[in-house]
N, C-alpha and C positions, 0 to 999 in steps of 0.2 A: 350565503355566507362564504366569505371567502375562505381559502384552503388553508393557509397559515394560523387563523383564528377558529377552526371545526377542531372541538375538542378526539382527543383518541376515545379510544372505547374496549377497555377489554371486561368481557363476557367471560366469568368462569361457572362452569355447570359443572356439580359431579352425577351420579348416577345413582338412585335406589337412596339417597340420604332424608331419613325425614325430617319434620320442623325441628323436634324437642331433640334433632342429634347435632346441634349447633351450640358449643357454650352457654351465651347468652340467651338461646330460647329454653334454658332447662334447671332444676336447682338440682340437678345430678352430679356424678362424677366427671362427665367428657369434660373435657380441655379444649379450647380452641380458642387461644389467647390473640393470635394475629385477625384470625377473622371477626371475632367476637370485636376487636377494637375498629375494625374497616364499619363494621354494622350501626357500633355503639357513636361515629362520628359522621355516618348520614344517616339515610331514612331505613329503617328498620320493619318490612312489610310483613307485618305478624298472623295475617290472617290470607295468605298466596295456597292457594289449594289448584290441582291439575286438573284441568276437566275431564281427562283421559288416564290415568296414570298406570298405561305404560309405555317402555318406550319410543317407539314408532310415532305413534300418534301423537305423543305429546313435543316430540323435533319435528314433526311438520306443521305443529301448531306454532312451535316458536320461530320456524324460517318463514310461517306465513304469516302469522297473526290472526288465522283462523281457527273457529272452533270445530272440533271434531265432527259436530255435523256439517258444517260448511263443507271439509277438505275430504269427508268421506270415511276413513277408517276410525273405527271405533274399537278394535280390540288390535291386539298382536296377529301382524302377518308380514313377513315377509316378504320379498322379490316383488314389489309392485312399483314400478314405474310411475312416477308422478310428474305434475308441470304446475303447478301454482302461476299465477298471473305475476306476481313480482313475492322477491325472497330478502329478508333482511339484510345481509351480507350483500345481494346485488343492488339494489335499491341504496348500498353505502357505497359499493364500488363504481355506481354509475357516476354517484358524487364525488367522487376524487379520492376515496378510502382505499390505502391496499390490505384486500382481506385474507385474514390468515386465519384455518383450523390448524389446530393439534389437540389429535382427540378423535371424539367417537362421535362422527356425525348420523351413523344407522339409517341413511336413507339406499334407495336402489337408483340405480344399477351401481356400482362401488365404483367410485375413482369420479362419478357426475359433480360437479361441481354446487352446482343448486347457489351458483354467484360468486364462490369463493376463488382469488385467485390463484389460491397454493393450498396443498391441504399434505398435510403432515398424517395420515388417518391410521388409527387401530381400534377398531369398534370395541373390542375385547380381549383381555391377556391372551385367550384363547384360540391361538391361530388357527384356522378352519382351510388348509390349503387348496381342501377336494369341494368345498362347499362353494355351488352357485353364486351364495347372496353375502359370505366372509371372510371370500377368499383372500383381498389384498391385508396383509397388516406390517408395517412399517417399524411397529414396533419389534415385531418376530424376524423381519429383517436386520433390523441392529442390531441384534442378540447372535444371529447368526455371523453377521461380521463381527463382532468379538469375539468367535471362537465359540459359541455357544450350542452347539447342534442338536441337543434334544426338545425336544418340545416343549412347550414354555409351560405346560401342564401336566408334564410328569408328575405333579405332585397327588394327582385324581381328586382333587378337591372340588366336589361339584359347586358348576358355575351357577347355578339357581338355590342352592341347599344351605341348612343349618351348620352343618359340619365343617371345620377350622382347621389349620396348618399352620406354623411358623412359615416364611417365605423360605424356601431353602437353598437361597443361589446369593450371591453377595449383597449385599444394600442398593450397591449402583445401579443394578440390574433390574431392578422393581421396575413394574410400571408407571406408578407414582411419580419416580424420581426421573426415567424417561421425559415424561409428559412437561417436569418444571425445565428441563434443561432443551427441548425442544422448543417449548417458549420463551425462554432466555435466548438464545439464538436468535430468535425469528426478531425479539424489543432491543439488541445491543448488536448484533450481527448482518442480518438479512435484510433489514426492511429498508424502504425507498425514504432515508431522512425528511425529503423534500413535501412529504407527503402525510396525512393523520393518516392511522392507523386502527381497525378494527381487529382485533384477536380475539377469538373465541378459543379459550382452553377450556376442553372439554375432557374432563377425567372420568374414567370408566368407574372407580372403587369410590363410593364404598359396595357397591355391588358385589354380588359373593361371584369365584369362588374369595371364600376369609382366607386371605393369606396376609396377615400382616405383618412387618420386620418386627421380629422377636422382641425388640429393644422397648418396640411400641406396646405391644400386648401385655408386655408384663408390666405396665405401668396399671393398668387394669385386672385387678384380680377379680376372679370370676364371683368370689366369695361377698362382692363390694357391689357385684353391680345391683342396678334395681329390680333386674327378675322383668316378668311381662303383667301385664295389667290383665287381668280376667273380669269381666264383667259378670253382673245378675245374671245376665240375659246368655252367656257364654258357657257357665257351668253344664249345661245340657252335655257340650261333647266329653265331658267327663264320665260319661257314661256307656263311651264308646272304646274297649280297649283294641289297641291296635299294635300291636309287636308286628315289628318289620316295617314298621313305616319308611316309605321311601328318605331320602336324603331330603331332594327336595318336592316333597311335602307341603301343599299350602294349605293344609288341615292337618290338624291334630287330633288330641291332643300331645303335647310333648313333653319330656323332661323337662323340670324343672332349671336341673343344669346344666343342660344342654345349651339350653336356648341360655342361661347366665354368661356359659363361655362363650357360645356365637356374642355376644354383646360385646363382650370384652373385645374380641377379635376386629367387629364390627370399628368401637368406640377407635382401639388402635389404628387402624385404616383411613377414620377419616382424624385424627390429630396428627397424621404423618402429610396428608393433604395440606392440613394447615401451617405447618412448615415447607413445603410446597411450596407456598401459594407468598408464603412470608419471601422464600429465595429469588423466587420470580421479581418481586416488590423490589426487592433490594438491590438485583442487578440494574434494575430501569432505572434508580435512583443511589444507584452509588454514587461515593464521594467524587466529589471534581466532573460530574459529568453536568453541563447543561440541562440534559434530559429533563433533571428533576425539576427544574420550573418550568414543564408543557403541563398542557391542561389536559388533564385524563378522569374519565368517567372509568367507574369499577362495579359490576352487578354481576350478582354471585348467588346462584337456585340449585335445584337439581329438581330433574324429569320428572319423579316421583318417591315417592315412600319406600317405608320396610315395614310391615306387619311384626317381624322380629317379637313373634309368640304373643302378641297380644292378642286376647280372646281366643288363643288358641290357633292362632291362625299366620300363615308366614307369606314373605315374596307381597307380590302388588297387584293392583288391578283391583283393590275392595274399595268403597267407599272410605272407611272409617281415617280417622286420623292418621295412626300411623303408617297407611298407603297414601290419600290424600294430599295431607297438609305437609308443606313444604315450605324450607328456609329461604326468605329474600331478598336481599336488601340493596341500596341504591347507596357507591360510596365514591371515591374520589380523592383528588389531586390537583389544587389550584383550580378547583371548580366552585361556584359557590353552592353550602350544601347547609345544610339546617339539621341541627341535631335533633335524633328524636324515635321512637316507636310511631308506628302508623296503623291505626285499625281497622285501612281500607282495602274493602275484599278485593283481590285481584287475583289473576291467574295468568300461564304464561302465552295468553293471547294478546295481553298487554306487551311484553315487552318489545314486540315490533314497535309499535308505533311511540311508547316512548323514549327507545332508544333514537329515533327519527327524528322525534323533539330536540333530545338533546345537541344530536349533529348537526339541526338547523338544514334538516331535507324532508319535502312534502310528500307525500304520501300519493303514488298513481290512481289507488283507487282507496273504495271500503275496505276496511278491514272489521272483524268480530273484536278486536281489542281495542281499551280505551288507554289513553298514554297517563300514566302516573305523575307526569310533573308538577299536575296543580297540588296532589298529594304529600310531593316533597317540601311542602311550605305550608301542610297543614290543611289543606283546599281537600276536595273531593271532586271525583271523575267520574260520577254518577251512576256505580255499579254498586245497586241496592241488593244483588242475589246474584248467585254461583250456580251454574248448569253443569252436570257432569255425568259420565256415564262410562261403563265398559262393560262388552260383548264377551263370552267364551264360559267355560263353567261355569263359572257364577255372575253370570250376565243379570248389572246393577246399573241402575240409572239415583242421581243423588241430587239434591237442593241444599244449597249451603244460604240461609237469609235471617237476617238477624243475630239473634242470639241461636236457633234452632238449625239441627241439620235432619234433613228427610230423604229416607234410605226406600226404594224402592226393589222389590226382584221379581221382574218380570215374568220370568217362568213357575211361578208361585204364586206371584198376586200378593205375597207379601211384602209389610209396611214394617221401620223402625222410625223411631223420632225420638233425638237426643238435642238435650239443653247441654252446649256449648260451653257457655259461661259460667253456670255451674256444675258441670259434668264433662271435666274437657278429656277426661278418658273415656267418654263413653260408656259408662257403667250400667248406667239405666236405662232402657229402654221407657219413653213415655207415650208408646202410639196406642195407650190401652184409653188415652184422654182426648175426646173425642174433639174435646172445642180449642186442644192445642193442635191435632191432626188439620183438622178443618181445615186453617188459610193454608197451608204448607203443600195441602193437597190440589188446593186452588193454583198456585204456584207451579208444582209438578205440570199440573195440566193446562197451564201457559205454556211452558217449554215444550214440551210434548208436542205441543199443538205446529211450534217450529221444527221437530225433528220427524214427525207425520208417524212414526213406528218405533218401536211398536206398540200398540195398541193399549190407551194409557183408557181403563174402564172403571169408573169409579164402584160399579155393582162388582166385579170382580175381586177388589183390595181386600188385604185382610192381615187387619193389624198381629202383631208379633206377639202383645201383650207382655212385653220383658221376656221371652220364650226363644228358646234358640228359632233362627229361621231354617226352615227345613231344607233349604238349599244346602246346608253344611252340614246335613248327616251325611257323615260315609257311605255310601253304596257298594 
């Protein structure tokens, strides 16, 4: 394809947002009237879950197109040097693309490219100046050249916790607002006219620490929001009192309004994103500029979930929906796009290859992902079942097929198995039913059979029966 007719492509990810913290994916309070309208006029991918969810694992899944067990890391770890055979962004940039981050790419060594040809980077508000694996941030530098010298976390708002702050430095200053105005620059400023353009904005929030501009938060009263979902099967850690719980805490159980405010907090961070995201929009397509009749592709995820007190439980890395299942969708600009919701299971192993699709570039080798475009016209890409898994505490392996998802915890042997379709919270546990267990187990131990370990024994499993899993009692 020639270089004049390869449509752009920008790629927005935020961080920790789950499916139902999208407008359109919820009949809640959030707001997200820009995006909700980019989603509502292409494909609308309602069932995108991480095979990894967190996030390490899940950015080397989307610069490679492989899954977790292909590329090796299966939980949280830092400083590990990686070389994948070919990388999204390089694989665009071979093609003529010039590729730009701004944003939090979290791979090692800091400043590697991994294809890209400029990278704007700040992994996290969190500038880490002493640390090995955080030291560069870009962001902490521009703060510092406007006169800003303290540390961009003065606020102590832990960066993994429940616990909330008003932002308390001016508007401008946000990271958020950073992130839209470095992408602005890069679409009306920096970039090679001559040439399509790949941008990946990568926003760190809604990741805690919650600091959202005051202006946002109070449009969310804590008193409005929906509270966490507690299941059958969750009530158990009700029974475990815990004064002094850490901040960040990925058991509970919690206040009730604690975790309302965290939401609130949360909801404000990602509707200040969506204006964001709108500013961005508007400068590529302001009035009197050409610009606005190029053809641009728009796909817009995040890495994974937020627990955000459901079943008691907070932060990422579970199985369950609100770590899991994540917002997707395929949108655009003088591209042709087909309105619509899509039921087809995918994960962000796909978006390598059908971002590739789109910019009309082949592929050097296999990849673990299948490309969505026959999806965006209502077709299917042949992903009948969802593999996933993560290592560390509560080291969980999960089966998303059909209408059923099937919860694994290895170091227990314990089993959960939830209907989807009617129990998309997760409420009940059905693994006490043995001829619904059955294929699911068969399933598991297809995959299994690909990932070799750990040791998937069907004489060892031991269903949950609607019963807390004991992986989650406090110690």
């Amino acid at each position: 394809m020639p270089e004049k007719t390869r449509p752009h492509i920008l790629l927005i990810t935020t961080d920790q947002q789950r499916y139902d913290a999208l407008g359109i994916n919820q009949n809640g309070p959030l707001r997200t009237p820009n995006l909700d309208h980019l989603a509502a006029k292409g494909t609308n991918f309602e069932r995108c879950y991480i095979s990894c969810p967190v996030c390490i694992p899940a950015r080397r899944t989307l610069l490679s197109g492989q899954h977790p067990v292909t590329h090796g890391l299966r939980w949280y770890q830092d400083g590990l040097n990686w070389d994948p055979p070919f990388t999204l962004p390089g694989l665009l940039a071979d093609a003529g693309y010039q590729t730009q981050l701004v944003g939090k790419l979290h791979m090692h060594p800091m400043g590697k490219r991994y294809g890209y040809d400029h990278m704007k980077l700040s992994e996290t508000s969190n500038w880490r100046p002493t640390s090995l694996h955080q030291h560069r941030n870009d962001y902490a530098r521009w703060l510092r050249e406007q006169g800003l010298n303290d540390h961009p976390h003065f606020h102590g708002i832990n960066g993994n916790g429940r616990l909330w702050a008003d932002w308390p430095l001016e508007e401008r200053f946000h990271q958020n607002n950073w992130l839209a105005r470095e992408a602005a620059q890069f679409l009306c400023e920096d970039r090679d006219p001559e040439s399509p353009f790949f941008l990946h904005l990568s926003f760190f929030h809604p990741h805690p620490p919650l600091v959202p501009l005051q202006s946002y938060r109070e449009r969310y009263p804590a008193a409005d929001m929906p509270g966490p979902e507690i299941g059958e099967w969750s009530k158990g850690l009700e029974a475990f009192e815990r004064p002094g719980v850490a901040a960040d805490s990925a058991v509970g159980p919690f206040e009730d309004e604690v975790i309302r405010q965290a939401q609130a907090a949360y909801f404000g961070l990602i509707q200040h994103i969506d204006d964001c995201v709108a500013h961005v929009l508007e400068r590529w397509t302001e009035y009197g500029n050409p610009r606005a009749k190029e053809p641009l592709y728009i796909l817009f995820s995040s890495d994974h979930g937020e627990m955000m007190g459901d079943h008691h439980l907070f932060r990422k890395s579970l199985p369950y929906e609100g770590s899991s299942h994540v917002p997707f969708f395929i949108s655009g600009q003088n591209v042709p796009l087909e309105k619509g919701p899509s039921d087809q299971l995918c994960s962000w192993e796909d978006v390598l290859p059908t971002i590739a699709e789109l910019a009309g570039v082949e592929l050097p080798g296999e990849v673990d992902g299948k490309s969505l475009v026959p999806a965006m016209s209502g077709g299917n890409n042949g992903r009948e079942a969802l593999f996933g898994m993560c290592h560390g505490a509560h080291m969980n392996y999960y089966v998303v097929q059909g209408d059923y998802k099937y919860i694994w915890f290895p170091p227990t042997g314990e089993e959960q198995l939830f209907n989807l379709k009617q129990d998309p919270s997760e409420s009940r546990d059905l693994s006490g039913d043995a001829a619904l267990l059955a294929p699911l187990r068969e399933a598991m131990a297809k995959h299994m059979a690909w990932a070799q370990e750990p040791e998937y024994n069907i004489d060892h499993l031991k269903p949950c029966e609607n019963q807390l899993p004991t992986i989650f009692e406090p110690r």
